[in-house]
DRENFI-666179 format. One record per residue: residue number from 1; x, y, z of N, C-alpha, C, CB in turn. Coordinates in steps of 0.2 Angstrom, whole numbers, plus 5000, padded with zeros to 4 digits. Glycine has a CB too. Example, Ala and Ser with C-alpha at 12.3 -4.5 7.8 and 13.67 -1.06 7.14 Angstrom:
REM DRENFI-666179
1|5066|4972|5039|5062|4978|5039|5066|4984|5039|5057|4978|5045;
2|5064|4989|5035|5068|4995|5036|5064|5000|5039|5070|4997|5029;
END
This chain:
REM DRENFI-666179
1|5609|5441|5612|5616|5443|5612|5616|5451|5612|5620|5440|5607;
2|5621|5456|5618|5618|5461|5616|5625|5466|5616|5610|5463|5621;
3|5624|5470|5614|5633|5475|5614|5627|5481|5616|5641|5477|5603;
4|5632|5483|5622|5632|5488|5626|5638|5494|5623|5634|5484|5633;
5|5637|5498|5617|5643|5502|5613|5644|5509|5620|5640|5505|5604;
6|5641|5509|5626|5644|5517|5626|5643|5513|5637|5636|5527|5622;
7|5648|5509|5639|5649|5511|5646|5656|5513|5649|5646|5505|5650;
8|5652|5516|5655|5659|5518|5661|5659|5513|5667|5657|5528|5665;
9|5662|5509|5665|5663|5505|5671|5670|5508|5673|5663|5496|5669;
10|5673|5511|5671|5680|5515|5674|5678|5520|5680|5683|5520|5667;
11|5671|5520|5683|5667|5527|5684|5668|5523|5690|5658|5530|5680;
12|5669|5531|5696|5669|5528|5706|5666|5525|5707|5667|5532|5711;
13|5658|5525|5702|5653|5522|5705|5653|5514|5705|5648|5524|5700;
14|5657|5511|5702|5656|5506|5701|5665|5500|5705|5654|5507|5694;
15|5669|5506|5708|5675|5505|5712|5673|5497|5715|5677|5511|5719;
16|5666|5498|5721|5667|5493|5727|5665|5486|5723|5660|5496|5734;
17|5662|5486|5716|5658|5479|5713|5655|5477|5706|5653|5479|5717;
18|5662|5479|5704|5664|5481|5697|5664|5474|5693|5670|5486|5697;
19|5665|5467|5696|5665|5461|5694|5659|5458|5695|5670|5459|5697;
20|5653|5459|5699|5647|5459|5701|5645|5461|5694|5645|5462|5709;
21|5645|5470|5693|5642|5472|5688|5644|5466|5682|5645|5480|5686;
22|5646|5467|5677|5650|5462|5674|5646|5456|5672|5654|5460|5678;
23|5646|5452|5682|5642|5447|5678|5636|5445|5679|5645|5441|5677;
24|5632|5452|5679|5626|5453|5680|5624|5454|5669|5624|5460|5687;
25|5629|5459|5670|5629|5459|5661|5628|5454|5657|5636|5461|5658;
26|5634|5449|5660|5635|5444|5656|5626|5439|5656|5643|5440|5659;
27|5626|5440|5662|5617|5434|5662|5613|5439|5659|5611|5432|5672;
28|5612|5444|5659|5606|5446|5654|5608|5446|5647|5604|5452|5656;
29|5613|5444|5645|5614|5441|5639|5620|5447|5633|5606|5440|5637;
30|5623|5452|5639|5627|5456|5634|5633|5451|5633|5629|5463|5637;
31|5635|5451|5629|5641|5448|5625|5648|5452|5627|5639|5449|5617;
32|5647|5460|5623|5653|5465|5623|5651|5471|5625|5656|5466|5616;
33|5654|5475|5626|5655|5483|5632|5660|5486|5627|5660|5482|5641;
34|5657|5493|5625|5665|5496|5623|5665|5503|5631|5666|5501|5612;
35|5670|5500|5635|5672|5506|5640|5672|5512|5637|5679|5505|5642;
36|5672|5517|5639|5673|5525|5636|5677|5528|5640|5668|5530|5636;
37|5684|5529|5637|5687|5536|5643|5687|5542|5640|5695|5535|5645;
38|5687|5547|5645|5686|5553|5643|5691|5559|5648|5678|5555|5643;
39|5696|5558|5649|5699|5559|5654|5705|5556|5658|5696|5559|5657;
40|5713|5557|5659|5715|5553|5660|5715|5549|5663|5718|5554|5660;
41|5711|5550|5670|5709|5545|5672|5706|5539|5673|5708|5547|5674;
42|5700|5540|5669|5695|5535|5665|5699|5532|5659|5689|5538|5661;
43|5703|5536|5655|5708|5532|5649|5712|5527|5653|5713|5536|5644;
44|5715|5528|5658|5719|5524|5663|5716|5518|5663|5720|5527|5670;
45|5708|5517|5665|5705|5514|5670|5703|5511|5665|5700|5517|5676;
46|5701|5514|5659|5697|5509|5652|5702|5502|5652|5698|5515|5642;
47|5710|5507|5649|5713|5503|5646|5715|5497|5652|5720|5507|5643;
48|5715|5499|5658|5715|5493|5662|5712|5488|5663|5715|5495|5667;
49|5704|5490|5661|5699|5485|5661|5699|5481|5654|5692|5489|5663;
50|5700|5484|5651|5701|5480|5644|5706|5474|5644|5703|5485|5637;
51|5713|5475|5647|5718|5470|5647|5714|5463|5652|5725|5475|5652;
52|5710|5467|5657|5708|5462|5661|5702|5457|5657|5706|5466|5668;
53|5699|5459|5653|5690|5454|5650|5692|5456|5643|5680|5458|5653;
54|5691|5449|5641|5693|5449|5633|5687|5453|5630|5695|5442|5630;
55|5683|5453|5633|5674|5455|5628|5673|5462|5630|5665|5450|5631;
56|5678|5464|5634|5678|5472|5635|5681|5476|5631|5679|5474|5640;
57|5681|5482|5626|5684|5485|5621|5686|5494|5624|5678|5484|5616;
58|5690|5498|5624|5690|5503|5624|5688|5507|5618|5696|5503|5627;
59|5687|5515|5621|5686|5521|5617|5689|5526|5620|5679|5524|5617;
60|5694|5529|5617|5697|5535|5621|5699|5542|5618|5704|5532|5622;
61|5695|5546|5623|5694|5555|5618|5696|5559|5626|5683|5558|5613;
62|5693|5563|5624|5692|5569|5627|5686|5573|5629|5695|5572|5624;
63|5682|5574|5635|5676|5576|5636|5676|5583|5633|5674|5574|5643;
64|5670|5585|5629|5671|5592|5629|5670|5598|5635|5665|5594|5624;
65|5668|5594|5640|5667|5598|5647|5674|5601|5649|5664|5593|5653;
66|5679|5596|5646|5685|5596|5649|5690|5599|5645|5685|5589|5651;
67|5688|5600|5640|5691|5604|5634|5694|5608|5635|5688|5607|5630;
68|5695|5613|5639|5700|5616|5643|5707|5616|5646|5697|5616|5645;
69|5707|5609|5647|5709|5604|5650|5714|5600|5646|5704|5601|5652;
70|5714|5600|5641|5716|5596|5633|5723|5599|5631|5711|5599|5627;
71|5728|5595|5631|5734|5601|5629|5737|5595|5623|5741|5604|5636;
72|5741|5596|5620|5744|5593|5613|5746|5587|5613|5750|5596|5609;
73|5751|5587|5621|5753|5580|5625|5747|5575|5625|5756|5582|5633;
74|5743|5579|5628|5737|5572|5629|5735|5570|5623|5731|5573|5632;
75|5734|5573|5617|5731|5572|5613|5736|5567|5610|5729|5578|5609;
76|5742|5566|5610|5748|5563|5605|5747|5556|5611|5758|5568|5605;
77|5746|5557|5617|5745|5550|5621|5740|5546|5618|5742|5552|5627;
78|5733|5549|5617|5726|5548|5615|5730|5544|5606|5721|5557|5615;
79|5730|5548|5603|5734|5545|5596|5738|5538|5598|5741|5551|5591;
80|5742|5536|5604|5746|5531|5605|5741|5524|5610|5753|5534|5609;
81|5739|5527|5613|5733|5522|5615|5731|5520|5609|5727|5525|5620;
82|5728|5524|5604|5722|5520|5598|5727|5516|5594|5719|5527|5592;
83|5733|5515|5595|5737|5507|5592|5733|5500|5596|5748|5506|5595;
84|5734|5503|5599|5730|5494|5607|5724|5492|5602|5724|5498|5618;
85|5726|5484|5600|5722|5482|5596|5715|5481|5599|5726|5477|5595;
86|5713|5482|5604|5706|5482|5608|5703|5490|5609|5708|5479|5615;
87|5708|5495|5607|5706|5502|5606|5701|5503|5601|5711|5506|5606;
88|5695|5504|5600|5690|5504|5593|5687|5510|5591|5684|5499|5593;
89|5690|5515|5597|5687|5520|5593|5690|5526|5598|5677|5519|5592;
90|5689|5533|5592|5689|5539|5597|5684|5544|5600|5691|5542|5595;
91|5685|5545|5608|5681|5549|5609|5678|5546|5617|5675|5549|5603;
92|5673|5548|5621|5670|5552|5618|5671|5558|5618|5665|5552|5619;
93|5670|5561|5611|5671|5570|5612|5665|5573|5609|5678|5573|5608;
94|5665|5579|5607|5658|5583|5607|5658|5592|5608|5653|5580|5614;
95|5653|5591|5610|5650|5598|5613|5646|5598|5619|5647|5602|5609;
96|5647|5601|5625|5640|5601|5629|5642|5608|5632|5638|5594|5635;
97|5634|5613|5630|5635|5619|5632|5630|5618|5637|5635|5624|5626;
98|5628|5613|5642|5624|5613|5646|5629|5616|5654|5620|5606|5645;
99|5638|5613|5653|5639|5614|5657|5644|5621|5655|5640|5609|5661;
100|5648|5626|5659|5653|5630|5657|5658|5630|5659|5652|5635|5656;
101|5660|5624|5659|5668|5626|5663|5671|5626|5656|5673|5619|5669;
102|5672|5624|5649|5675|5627|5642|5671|5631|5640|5675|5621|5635;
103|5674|5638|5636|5672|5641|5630|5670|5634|5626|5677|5646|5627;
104|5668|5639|5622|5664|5635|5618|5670|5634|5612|5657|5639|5615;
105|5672|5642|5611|5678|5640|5607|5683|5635|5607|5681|5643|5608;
106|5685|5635|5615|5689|5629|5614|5686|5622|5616|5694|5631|5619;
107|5679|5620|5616|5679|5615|5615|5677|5613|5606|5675|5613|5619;
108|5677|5616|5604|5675|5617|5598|5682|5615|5592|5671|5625|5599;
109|5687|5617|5594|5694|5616|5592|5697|5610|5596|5699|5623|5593;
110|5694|5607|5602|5697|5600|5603|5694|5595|5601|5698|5598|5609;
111|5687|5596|5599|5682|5593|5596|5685|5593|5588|5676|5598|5598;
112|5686|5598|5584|5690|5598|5578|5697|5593|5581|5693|5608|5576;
113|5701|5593|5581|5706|5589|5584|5707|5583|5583|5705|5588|5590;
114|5700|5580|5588|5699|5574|5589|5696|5570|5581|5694|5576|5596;
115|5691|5575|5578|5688|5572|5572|5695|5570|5568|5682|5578|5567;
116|5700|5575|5568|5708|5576|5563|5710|5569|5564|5714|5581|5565;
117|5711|5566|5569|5715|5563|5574|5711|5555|5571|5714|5566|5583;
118|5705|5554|5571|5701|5549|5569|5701|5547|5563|5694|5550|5570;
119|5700|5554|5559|5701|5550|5552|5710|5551|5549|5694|5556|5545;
120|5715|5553|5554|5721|5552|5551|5723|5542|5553|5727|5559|5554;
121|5718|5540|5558|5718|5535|5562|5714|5529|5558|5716|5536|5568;
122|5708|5532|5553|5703|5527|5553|5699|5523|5555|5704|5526|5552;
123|5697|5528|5562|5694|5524|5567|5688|5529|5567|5699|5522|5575;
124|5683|5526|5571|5676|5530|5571|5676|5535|5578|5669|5523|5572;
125|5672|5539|5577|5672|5543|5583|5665|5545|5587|5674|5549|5580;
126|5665|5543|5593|5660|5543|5598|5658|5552|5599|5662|5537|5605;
127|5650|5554|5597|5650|5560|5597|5646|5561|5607|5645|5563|5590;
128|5649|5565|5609|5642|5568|5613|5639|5576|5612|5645|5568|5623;
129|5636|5574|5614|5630|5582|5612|5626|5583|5618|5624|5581|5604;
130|5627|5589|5620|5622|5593|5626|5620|5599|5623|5625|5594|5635;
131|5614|5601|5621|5611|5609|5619|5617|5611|5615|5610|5615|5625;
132|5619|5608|5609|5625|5610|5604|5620|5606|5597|5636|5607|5606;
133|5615|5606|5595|5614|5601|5589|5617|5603|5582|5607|5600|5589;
134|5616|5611|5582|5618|5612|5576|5626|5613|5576|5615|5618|5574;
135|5628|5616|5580|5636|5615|5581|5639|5609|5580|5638|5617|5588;
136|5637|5603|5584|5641|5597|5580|5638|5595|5575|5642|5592|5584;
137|5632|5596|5571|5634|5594|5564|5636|5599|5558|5627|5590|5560;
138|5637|5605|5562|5641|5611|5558|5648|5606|5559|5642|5620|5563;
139|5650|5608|5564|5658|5604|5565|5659|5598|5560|5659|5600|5574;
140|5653|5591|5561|5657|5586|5559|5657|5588|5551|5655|5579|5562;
141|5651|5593|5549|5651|5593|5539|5656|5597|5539|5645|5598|5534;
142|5662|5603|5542|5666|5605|5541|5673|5602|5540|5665|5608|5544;
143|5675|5597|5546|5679|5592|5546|5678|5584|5543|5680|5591|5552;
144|5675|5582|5539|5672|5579|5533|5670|5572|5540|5680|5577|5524;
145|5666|5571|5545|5669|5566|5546|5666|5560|5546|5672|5568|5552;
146|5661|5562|5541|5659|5555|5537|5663|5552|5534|5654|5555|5533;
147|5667|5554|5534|5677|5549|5531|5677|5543|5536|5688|5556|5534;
148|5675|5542|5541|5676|5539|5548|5669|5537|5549|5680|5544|5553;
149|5663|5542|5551|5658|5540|5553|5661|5538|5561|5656|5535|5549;
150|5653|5535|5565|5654|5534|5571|5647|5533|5574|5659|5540|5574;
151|5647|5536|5579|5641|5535|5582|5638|5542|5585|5641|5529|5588;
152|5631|5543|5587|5629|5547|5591|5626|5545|5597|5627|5552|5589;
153|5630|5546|5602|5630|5543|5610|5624|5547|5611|5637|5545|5616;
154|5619|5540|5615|5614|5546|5618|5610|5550|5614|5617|5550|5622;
155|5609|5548|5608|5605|5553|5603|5599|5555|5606|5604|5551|5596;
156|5599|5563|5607|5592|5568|5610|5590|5572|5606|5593|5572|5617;
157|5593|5571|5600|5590|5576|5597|5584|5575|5591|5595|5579|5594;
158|5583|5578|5587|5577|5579|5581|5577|5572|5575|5578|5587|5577;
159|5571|5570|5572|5573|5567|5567|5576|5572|5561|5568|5564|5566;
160|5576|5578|5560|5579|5581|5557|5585|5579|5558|5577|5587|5557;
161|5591|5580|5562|5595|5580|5564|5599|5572|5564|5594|5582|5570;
162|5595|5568|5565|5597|5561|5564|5596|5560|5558|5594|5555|5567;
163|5593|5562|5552|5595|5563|5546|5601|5563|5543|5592|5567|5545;
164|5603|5570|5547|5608|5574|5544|5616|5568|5545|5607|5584|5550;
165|5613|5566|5551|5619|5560|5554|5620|5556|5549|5615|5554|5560;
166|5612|5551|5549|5614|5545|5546|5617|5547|5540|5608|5542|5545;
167|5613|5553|5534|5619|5556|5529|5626|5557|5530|5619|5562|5529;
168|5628|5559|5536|5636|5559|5536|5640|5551|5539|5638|5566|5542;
169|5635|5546|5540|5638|5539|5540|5639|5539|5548|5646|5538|5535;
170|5635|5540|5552|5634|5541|5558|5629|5536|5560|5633|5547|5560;
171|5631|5531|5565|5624|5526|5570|5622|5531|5574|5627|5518|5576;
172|5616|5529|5574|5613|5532|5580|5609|5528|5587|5608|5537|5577;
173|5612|5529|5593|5613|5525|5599|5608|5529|5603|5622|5524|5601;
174|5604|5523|5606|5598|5526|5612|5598|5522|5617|5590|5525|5611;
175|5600|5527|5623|5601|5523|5631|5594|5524|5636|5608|5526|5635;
176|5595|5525|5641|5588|5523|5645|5583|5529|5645|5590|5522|5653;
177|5584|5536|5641|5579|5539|5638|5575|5534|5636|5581|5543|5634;
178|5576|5533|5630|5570|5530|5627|5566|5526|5629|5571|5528|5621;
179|5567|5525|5637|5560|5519|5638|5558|5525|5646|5564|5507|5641;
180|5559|5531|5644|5555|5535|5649|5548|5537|5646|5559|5543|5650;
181|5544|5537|5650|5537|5540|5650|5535|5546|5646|5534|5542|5656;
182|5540|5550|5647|5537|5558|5643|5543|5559|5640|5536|5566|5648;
183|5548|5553|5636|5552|5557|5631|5550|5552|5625|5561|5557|5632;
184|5546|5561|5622|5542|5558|5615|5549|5560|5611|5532|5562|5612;
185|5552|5565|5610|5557|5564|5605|5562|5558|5603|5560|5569|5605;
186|5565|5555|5607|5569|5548|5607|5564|5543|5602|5570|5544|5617;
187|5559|5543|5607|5555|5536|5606|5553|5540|5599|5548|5532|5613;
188|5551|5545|5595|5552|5546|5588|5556|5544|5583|5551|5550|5587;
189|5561|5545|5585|5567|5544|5581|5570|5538|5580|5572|5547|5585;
190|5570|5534|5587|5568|5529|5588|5566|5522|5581|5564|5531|5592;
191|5561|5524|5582|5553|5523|5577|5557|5524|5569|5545|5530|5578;
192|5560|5530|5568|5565|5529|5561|5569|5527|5559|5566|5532|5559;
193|5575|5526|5562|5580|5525|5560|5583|5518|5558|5583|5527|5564;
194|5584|5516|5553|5583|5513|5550|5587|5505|5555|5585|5516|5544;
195|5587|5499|5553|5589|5497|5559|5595|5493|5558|5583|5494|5562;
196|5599|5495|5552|5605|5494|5549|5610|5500|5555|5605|5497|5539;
197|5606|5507|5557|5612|5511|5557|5608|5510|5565|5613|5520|5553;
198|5610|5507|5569|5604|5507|5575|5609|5504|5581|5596|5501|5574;
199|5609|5506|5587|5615|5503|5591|5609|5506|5599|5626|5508|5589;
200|5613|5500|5602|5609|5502|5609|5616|5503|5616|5601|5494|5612;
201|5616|5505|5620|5620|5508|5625|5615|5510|5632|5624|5513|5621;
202|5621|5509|5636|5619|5513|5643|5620|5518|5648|5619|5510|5646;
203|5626|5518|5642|5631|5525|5646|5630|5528|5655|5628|5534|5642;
204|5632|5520|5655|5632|5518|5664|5637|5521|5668|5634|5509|5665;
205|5636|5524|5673|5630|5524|5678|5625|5530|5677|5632|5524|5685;
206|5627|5531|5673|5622|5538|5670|5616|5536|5668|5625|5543|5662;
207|5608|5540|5667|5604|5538|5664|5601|5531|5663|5605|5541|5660;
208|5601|5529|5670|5596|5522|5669|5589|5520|5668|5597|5520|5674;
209|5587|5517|5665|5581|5515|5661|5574|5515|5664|5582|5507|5657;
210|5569|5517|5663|5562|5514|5667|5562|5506|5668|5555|5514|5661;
211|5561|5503|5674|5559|5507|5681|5565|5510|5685|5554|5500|5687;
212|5571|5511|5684|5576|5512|5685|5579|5519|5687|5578|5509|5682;
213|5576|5520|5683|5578|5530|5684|5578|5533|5690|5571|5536|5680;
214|5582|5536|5691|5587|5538|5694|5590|5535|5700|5585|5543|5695;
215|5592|5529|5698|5597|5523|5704|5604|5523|5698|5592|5511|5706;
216|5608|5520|5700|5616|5518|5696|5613|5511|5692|5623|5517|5703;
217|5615|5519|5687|5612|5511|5679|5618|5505|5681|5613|5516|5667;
218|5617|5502|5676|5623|5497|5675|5621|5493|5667|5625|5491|5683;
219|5625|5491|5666|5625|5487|5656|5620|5482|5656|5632|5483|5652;
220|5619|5477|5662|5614|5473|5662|5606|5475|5659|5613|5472|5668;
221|5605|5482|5661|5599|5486|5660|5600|5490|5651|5599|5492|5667;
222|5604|5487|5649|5602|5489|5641|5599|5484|5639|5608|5491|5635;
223|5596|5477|5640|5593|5475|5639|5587|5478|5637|5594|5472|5642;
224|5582|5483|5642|5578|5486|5644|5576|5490|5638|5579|5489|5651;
225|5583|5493|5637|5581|5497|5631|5580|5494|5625|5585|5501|5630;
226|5583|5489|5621|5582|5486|5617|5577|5483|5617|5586|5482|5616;
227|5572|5481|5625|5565|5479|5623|5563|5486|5620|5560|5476|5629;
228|5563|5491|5622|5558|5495|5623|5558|5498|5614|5560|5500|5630;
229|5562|5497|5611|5569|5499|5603|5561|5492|5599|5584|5496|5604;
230|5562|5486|5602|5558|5483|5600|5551|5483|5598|5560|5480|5602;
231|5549|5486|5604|5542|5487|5606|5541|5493|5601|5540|5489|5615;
232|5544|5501|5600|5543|5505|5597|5542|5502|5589|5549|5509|5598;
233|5549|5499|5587|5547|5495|5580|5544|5489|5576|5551|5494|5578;
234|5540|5489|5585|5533|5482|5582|5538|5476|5579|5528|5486|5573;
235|5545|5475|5582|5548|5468|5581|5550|5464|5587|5554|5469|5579;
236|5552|5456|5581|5553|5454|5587|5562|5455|5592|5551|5446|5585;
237|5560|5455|5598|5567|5458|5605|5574|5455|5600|5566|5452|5615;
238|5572|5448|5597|5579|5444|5595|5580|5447|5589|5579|5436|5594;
239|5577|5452|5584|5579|5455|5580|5583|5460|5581|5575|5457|5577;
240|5581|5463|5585|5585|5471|5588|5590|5469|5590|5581|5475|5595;
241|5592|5463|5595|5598|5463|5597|5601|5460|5593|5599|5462|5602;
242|5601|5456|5590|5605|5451|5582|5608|5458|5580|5596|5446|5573;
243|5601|5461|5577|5604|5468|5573|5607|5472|5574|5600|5472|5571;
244|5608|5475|5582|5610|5482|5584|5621|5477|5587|5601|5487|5593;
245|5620|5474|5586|5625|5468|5589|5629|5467|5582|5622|5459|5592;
246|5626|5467|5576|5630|5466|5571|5633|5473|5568|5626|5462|5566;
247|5628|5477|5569|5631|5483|5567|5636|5487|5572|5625|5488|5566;
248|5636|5487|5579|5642|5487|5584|5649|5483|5581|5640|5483|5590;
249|5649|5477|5581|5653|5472|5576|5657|5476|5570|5647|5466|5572;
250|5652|5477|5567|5654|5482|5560|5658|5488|5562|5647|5484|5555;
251|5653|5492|5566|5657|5496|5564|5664|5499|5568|5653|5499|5563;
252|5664|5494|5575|5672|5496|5577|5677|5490|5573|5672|5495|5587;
253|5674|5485|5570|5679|5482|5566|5682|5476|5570|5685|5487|5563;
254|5678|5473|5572|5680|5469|5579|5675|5462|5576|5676|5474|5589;
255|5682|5456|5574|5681|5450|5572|5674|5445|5574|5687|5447|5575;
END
């Protein structure tokens, strides 16, 4: 049994055969999906897909790319979606100074926002991070938001860093990095983290797994990573996912 905590099946990519995907997921043995929207578009298309599959779950933020983009309206939308009893979390939001259509500033204050918004809600917040590591754990120690906790999507960064996480009550989630050839930092981190705070994801169609890289991932192929999460910690496959499935469970609060 396996939870898939970070896909975009709301994404173009997956318009023409989006039911195919699905239940290709469902045979390789995923259970639950939490959708991510990050945009009104994607928040549209989350919340649509959730109504449609009872085992699918929404997430709804604001991309820091798009931070710019962000005005108070949407944000008060975003707070009214998070009632939907299948909504479980906020985000994803962040930082990614890899691309520049936001100052930094202002992603940096929607990003603030969004943490406000979570812990006045009590719901967990999905981080993203591109080349910002110190900035967002500046941000979240500033905005307390280990009040809430959450996850870090795609974690790339240091075991220092995932330290600093797990400290502030944060999972830390590995998607088809960590079964690449030359990414020794993941598969370090990997190797530590304890396997209470441990979540696996595909953040589909993005970043699909060995032998897969660079084709259109899809959720079936977090399997791949969970072997690979297993192989790192010298366990057995049905451990990792039991484990990384219960703690998803836990922590969006989902029966």
């Amino acid at each position: 049994m396996l939870f898939d905590t970070h896909v975009h099946l709301n994404a173009d990519q997956f318009e023409d055969d989006c039911e195919d995907v699905i239940a290709r997921a469902k045979e390789a043995g995923v259970t639950e999906m939490v959708v991510v929207g990050f945009d009104t578009k994607t928040i549209r298309k989350a919340m649509a897909l959730v109504e449609k599959y009872d085992f699918l779950y929404a997430a709804v933020g604001w991309h820091p790319v798009d931070a710019i983009d962000m005005t108070d309206e949407r944000l008060d939308w975003i707070e009214e979606l998070a009632a939907h009893p299948k909504v479980v979390a906020i985000g994803e939001t962040g930082l990614d100074y890899h691309w520049d259509k936001s100052p930094k500033d202002v992603q940096k204050e929607v990003f603030r926002k969004q943490i406000r918004l979570a812990r006045k809600l009590k719901m967990p917040i999905i981080i993203h991070n591109r080349d910002a590591d110190a900035d967002i754990v500046q941000v979240l120690n500033e905005e307390n938001a280990g009040d809430v906790g959450g996850i870090m999507h795609c974690f790339a960064g240091d075991l220092n860093m995932a330290r600093e996480c797990l400290e502030m009550n944060f999972y830390i989630s590995f998607g088809g990095p960590v079964t690449f050839k030359n990414a020794r930092l993941p598969k370090e981190v990997a190797t530590e983290v304890p396997l209470d705070r441990l979540l696996v994801e595909t953040d589909c169609p993005f970043l699909a797994p060995h032998p897969y890289r660079g084709k259109r991932n899809e959720p079936a192929y977090v399997k791949l990573v969970a072997e690979k999460i297993a192989e790192l910690k010298e366990m057995p496959y049905e451990k990792i996912t039991e484990q990384t499935r219960k703690n998803a469970l836990r922590l969006f609060a989902i029966d």
